[in-house]
C-alpha positions in Angstrom: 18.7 -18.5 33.2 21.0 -17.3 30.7 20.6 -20.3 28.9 17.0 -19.7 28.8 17.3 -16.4 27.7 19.7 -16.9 24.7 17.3 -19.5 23.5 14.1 -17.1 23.3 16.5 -14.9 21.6 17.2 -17.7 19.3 14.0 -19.2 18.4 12.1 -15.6 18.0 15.1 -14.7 15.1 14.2 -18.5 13.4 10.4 -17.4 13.8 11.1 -14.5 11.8 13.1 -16.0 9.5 10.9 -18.9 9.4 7.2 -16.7 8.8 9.8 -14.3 6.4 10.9 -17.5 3.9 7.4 -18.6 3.7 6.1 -15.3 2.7 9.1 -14.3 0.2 9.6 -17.5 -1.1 14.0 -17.8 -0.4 16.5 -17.2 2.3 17.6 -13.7 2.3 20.9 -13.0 2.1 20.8 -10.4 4.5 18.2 -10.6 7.3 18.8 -7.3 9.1 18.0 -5.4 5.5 14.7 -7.4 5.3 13.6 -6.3 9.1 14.4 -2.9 8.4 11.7 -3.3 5.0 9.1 -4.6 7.1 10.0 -1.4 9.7 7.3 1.5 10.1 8.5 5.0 11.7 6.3 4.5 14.7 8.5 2.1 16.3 11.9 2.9 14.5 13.1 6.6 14.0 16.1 7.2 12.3 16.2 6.9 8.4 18.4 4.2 8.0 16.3 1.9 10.6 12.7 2.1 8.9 11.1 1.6 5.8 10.8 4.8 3.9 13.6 4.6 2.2 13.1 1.3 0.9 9.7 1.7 0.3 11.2 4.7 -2.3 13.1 2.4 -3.9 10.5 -0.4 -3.6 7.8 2.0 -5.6 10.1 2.5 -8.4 11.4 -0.9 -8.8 7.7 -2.2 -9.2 6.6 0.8 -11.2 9.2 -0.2 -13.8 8.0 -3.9 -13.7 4.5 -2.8 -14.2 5.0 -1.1 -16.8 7.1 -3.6 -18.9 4.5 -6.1 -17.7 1.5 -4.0 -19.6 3.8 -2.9 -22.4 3.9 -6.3 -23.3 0.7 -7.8 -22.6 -1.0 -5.0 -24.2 0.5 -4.3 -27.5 -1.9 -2.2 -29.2 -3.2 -0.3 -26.3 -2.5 3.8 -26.1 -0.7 5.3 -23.3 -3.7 6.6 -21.9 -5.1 2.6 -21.2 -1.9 1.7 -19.8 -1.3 4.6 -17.4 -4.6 4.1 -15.9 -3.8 0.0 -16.0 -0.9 0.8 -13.8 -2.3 3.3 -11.7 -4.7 0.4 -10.8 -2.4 -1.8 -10.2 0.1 -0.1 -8.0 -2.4 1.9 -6.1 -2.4 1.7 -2.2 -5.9 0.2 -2.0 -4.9 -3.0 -4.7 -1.1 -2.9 -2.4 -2.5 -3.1 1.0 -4.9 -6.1 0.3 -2.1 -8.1 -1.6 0.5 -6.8 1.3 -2.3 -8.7 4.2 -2.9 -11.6 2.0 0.6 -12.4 1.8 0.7 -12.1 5.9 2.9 -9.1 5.8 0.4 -7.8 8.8 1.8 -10.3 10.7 5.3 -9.7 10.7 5.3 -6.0 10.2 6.7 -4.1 13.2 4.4 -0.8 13.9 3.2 0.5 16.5 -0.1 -1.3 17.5 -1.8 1.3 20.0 -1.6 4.2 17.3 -5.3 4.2 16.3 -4.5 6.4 13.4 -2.1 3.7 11.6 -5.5 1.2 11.7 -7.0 3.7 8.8 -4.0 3.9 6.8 -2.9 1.6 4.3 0.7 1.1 5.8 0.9 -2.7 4.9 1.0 -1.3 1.3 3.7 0.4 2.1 5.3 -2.0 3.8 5.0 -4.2 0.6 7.0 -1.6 -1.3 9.5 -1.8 1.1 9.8 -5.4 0.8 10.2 -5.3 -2.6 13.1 -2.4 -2.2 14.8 -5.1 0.1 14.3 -7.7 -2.5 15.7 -5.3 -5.0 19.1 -4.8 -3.1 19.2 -8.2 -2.0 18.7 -10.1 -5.9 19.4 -7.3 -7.9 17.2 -6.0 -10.8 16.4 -9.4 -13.3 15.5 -12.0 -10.0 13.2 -8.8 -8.6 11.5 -8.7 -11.3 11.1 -12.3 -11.8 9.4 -12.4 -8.3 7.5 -9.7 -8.5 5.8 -11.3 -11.2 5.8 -15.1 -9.7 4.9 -13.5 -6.1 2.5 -10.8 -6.4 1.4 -9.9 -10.1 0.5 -13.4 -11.0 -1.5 -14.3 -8.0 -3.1 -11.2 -6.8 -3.5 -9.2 -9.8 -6.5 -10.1 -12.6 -5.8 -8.0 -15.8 -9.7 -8.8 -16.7 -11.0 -7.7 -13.1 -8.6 -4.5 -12.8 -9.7 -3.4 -16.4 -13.0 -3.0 -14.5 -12.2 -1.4 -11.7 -13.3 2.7 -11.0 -10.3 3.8 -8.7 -11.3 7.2 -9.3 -14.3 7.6 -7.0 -14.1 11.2 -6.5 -14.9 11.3 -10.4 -17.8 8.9 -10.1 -19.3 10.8 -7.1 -18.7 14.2 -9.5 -20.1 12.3 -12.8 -23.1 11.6 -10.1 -23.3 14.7 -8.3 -23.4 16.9 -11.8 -26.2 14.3 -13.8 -28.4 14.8 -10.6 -28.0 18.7 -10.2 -26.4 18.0 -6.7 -23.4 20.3 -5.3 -20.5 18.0 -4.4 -18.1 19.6 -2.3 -14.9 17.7 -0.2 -14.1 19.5 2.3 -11.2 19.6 5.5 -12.7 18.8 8.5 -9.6 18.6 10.6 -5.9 18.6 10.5 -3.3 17.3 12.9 -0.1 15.7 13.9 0.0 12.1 14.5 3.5 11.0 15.3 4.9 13.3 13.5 2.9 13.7 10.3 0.0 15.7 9.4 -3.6 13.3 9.3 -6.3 15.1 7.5 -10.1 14.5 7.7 -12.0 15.3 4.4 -15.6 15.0 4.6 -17.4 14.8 0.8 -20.5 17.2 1.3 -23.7 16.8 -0.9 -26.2 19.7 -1.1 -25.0 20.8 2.6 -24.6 17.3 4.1 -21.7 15.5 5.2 -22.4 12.3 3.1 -18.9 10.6 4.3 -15.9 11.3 5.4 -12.3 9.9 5.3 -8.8 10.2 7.3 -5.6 9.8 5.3 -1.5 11.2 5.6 -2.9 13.7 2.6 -5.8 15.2 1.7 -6.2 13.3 -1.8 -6.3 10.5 -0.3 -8.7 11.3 2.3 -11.1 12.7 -0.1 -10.6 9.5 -2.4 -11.6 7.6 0.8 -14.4 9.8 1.6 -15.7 9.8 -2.1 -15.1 5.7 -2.1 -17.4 5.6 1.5 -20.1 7.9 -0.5 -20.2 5.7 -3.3 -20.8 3.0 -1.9 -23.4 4.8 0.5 -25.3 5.7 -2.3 -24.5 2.3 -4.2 -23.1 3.8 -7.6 
């Protein structure tokens, strides 16, 4: 029996490290720092067990890549162009799909039953993380080097993202304003899930609730709520 036992043990620590390796690309150096990354609050507490401090670091780290990234690619473009380039490209929206293409979903440890975590974008977060793990584990140079080989390169198109409205609140506004309708967002309800405040903005149109969208804080429920109207209206 205690054979048995030690060998599940076993072989679920090589399955993570197995599913972790295919997904970074390397062997850790230090596995335990890597499962804390991939650690939301709702099954892990204490600061120094889950993600939010890594997903800090993680945040800043790819920030700084970014921006070097479009610095360079974009020579002769204005600060304006290459604020809202970066804005685009390290939003949670763009970071949440790249986070479940990778298969970060399937190794990420969060509380499953929590209906409130399936509307957030907490794999984008969990990315972040990752990439503050990364960042302690390589150092700066190697970080940036895989950021670039591991998620900028495959999951980011400069031509597509130059495209891309992630300000819907001011396309439902630009809308709302050339039709003479009154655009409103407004909080529908506020309340603690596991420990943090989840808000429901609704965008209202002439009196009716068009769409509405839950979120940690209320821009980003009303972004979510404006995105839903959008495309509910098919701007």
């Amino acid at each position: 029996m205690a054979h048995s036992f030690l060998r599940k043990i076993f072989s679920s620590k090589d399955s993570f490290e197995k599913q972790l390796h295919n997904i970074i690309g390397f062997t850790p150096g230090n596995t335990e720092l890597y499962k804390t990354s991939l650690s939301h609050r709702s099954v892990k507490e204490g600061s120094n067990e889950n993600n939010e401090r890594l997903e800090f670091l993680g945040d800043a780290v790819l920030s700084a890549v970014v921006a070097d990234f479009l610095f360079k690619k974009y020579p002769y473009k204005g600060e304006g162009f290459l604020t809202e380039m970066r804005s685009k490209m390290v939003n949670r929206a763009t970071l949440n799909d790249i986070a479940v293409k990778m298969g970060l979903k399937k190794i990420t440890l969060y509380n499953k039953q929590d209906n409130s975590l399936k509307i957030s974008q907490i794999f984008g977060n969990t990315l972040e993380a990752l990439i503050g793990a990364v960042y302690i584990d390589l150092g700066y140079k190697k970080t940036k080097k895989w950021i670039m080989k591991t998620i900028i390169m495959p999951h980011m198109f400069m031509d597509d993202l130059e495209q891309l409205e992630i300000n819907h609140k001011n396309k439902l506004y630009g809308w709302a304003n050339k039709n003479g309708k009154a655009l409103e967002f407004e909080t529908l309800d506020e309340r603690f899930e596991n420990g943090r405040r989840l808000f429901t903005v609704a965008a209202v149109v002439d009196g009716e609730n068009l769409a509405e969208g839950k979120a940690f804080n209320k821009k980003d429920a009303s972004q979510i709520a404006a995105q839903l109207a959008v495309e509910k209206l098919g701007l």
